[in-house]
N, C-alpha and C positions, 0 to 999 in steps of 0.2 A: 410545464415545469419551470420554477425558477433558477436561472442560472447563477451560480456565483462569482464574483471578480478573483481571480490571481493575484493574490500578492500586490504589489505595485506595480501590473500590465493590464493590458488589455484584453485578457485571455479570459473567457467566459469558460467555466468548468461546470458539472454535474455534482450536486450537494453528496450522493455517492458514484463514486467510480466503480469499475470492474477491476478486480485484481486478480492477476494470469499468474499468480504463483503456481498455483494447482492444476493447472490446465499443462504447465510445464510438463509437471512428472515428475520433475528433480524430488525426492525427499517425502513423495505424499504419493507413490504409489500408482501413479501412472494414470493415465485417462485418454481415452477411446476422441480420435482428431475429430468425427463427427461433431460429436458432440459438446468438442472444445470450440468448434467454429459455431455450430449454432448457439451455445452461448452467448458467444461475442455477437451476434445479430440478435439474438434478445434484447440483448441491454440496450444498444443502440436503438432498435424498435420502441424497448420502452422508456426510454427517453435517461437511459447510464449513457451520456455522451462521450466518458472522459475512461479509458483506458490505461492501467499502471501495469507497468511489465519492467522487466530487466534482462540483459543476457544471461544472467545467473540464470533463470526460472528455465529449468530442463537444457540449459546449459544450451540457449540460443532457440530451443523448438516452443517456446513459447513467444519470445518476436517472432518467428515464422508461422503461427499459428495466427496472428493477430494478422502479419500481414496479407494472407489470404482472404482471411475474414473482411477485413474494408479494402480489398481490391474492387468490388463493384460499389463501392459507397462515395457519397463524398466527401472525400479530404476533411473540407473545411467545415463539416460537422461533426468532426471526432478532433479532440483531443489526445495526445498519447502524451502519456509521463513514462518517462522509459532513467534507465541509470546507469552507469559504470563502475568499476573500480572496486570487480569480487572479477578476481583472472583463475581460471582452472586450467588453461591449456598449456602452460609451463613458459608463455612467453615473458614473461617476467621475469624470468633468470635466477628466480630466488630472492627477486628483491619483493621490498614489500612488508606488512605483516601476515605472515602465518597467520590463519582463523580457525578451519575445520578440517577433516577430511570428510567426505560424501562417497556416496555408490549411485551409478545412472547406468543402468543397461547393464549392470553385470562388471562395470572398470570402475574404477576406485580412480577420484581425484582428492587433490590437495589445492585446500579454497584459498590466496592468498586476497588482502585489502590491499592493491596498489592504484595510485592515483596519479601518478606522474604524469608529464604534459604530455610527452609523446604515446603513453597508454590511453590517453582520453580521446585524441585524437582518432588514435587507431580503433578503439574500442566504438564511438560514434560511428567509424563505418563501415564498420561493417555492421552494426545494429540497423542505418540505414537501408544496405541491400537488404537484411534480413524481412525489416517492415513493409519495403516496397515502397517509402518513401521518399523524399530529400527535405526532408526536417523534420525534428522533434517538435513539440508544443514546450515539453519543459523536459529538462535534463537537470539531475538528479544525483551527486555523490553519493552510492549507496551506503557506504560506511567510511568513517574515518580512518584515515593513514598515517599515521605515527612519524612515516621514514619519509614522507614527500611533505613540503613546505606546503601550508594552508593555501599562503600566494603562490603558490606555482597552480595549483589546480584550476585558484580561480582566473588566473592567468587564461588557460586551456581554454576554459569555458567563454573567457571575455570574448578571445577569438572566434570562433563558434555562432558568438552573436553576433559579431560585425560578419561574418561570414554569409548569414541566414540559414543555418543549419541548425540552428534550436531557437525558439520565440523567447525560452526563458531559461533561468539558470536556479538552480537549487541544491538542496543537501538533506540528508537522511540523518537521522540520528547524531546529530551535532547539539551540543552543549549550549550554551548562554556565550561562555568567553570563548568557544569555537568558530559561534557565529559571529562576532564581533571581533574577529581577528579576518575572519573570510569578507566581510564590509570591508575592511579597510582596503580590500583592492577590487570588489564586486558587488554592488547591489544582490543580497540574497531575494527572491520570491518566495521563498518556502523551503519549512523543514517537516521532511516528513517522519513520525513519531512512532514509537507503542503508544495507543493509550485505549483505555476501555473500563467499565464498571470494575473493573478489579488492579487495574494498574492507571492511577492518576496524578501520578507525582509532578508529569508537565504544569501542573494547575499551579505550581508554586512559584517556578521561574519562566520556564518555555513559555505558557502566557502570555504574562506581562507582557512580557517581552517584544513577543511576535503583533500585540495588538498597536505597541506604541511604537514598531516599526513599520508598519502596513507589508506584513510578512501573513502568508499561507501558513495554517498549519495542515499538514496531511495525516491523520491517523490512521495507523494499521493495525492489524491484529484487533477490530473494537470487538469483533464476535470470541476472543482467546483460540480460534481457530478449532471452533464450534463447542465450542466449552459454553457458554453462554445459550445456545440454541436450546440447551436442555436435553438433546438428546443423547448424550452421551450418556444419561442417568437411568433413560429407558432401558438404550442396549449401550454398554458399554467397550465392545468388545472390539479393538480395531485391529486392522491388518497389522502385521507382524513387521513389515517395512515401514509402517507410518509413526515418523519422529513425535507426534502426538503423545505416546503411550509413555516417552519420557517425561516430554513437555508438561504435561498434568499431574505429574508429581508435587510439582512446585507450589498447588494450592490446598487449600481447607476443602476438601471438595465439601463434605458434610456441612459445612455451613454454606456455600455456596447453592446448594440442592435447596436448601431450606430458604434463601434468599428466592430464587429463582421461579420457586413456587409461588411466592407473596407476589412476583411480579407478575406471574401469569395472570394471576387475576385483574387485573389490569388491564394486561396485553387483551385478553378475551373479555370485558369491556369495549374496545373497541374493533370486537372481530378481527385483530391482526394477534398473528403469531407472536410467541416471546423474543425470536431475532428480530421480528420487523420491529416490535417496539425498544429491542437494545439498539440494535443500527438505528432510529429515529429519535433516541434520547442522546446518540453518540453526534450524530450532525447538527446537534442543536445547542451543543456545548460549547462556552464562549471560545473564540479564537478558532472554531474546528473549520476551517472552509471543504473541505472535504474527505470526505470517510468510505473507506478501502472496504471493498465487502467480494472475497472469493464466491469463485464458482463455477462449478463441475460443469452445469446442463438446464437446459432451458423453462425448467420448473424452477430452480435454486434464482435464478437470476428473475423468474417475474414477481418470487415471491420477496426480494432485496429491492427492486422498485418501486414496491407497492410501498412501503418504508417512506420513502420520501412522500409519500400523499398522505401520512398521517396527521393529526393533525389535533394532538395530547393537549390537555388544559394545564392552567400554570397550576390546579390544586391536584392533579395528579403527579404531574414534574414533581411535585413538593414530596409527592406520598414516596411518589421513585427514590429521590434523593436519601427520605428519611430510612429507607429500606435498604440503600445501600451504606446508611452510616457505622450497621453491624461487620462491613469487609473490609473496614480500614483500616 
């Protein structure tokens, strides 16, 4: 497996990552810890080196999940991209912005975006005990904060590096003049993004952008969070706690069924699944260094690695493209 460069470090990453939102529980309905650990040793087995978590994901039980799972491994063949700055435990006093409210276990929190230096700090460590390590690979602003100065965060994080408690510093969902206000006091690595066959508006500025600064892009959500697999169109029918059931309001589903069909043929041309060849169109898109792919259980994760062993012709790329020009 070819590994990618980070941003402007020396940090070799996996073209897809594992992403432990869902292994959490927060918001998608829970999942069986067996099963979330042997995940996490699939990927790694098949060659997902690079692991994306937050305290957000089950509100801490997904870093503790993860850091079980590479207790017997070594360190220094996993990556973790881990984030701060979604607080549910009320230590933020009400500062902050206000985001959500959520349900975990039957207790109702209130999500707020706080980013301030002294939350970053604190929230780094206890993320540490939580993983069982003493440093991140890359650290990560999960969302922007309105009420805390751009330079204060990056502030946080410069320390952090001189400290050796993160290799790399990054940000989540930040703008063009976001990022170029967070440079003026921090070398960004990476922004990690939405982006996917159905949401590609990064293409216009984020781009550029990122390519003419030797910036990461991280994409999430490229599967819509299984909207793209197709299977939601066999059976559509999901648990009654799974935010999904909102979430997929928001498209054409009807044209998208009818997209996704033209792609299968394709996909099964090359004997891979319709995810393997959206995850495999999605890390090949320019600026992408690496692309977020959930997963439950040790079937979901071998069939997201086989993805990166694809290996599409540029006159199918072309057919893909042209088939997605109906979703724009």
């Amino acid at each position: 497996m070819n590994l990618r460069k980070l941003g402007n470090t020396d940090i070799e990453v996996s073209p897809i990552a594992f992403g432990a939102f869902a292994i959490g529980g927060t918001m998608w309905a829970g999942n069986e810890e067996k099963d979330s650990i042997n995940a996490i040793h699939a990927a790694i087995d098949n060659g997902i080196s690079t692991l994306d978590t937050a305290p957000f994901y089950g509100l801490g039980r997904s870093e503790e999940l993860i850091g079980k799972a590479i207790a017997d491994k070594r360190r220094e063949d996993i990556q973790i991209l881990n984030k701060f700055g979604l607080v549910w435990d009320g230590s933020n006093n009400g500062k902050g912005d206000y985001f959500f409210d959520t349900e975990d276990n039957g207790k109702n929190y209130s999500i707020y975006k706080f980013a301030s230096k002294e939350n970053v700090v604190k929230e780094v460590e206890e993320s540490l005990k939580r993983l069982g390590t003493d440093y991140i690979d890359l650290l990560q602003l999960h969302w922007p904060d309105s009420t805390t100065p751009i330079s204060e965060t990056m502030e946080a994080m410069e320390r952090l590096l001189e400290q050796g408690k993160i290799r790399a510093a990054g940000v989540c969902n930040y703008s063009v003049d976001q990022l170029k206000e967070a440079e003026q006091t921090l070398k960004m690595s990476s922004n990690q993004v939405s982006y996917s066959m159905l949401q590609r508006g990064i293409e216009a500025d984020l781009v550029p952008f990122a390519q003419a600064n030797d910036m990461s892009l991280i994409a999430y959500s490229p599967m819509e969070r299984g909207l793209l697999t197709g299977k939601y169109f066999k059976d559509g029918k999901l648990e009654e706690a799974d935010h999904r059931n909102g979430y997929f309001k928001q498209f054409d589903l009807e044209r998208i069924e009818k997209v996704l069909n033209e792609l299968l043929v394709i996909a099964d041309s090359y004997n891979a699944s319709l995810a393997q060849l959206v995850l495999n169109w999605t890390m090949n898109q320019p600026g992408i260094t690496v692309t977020l792919a959930g997963a439950r259980n040790e079937k979901q994760v071998a069939s997201n690695a086989a993805a990166m062993n694809l290996s599409i012709s540029d006159a199918d790329m072309a057919s893909i493209n042209q088939h997605l020009e109906s979703l724009k």
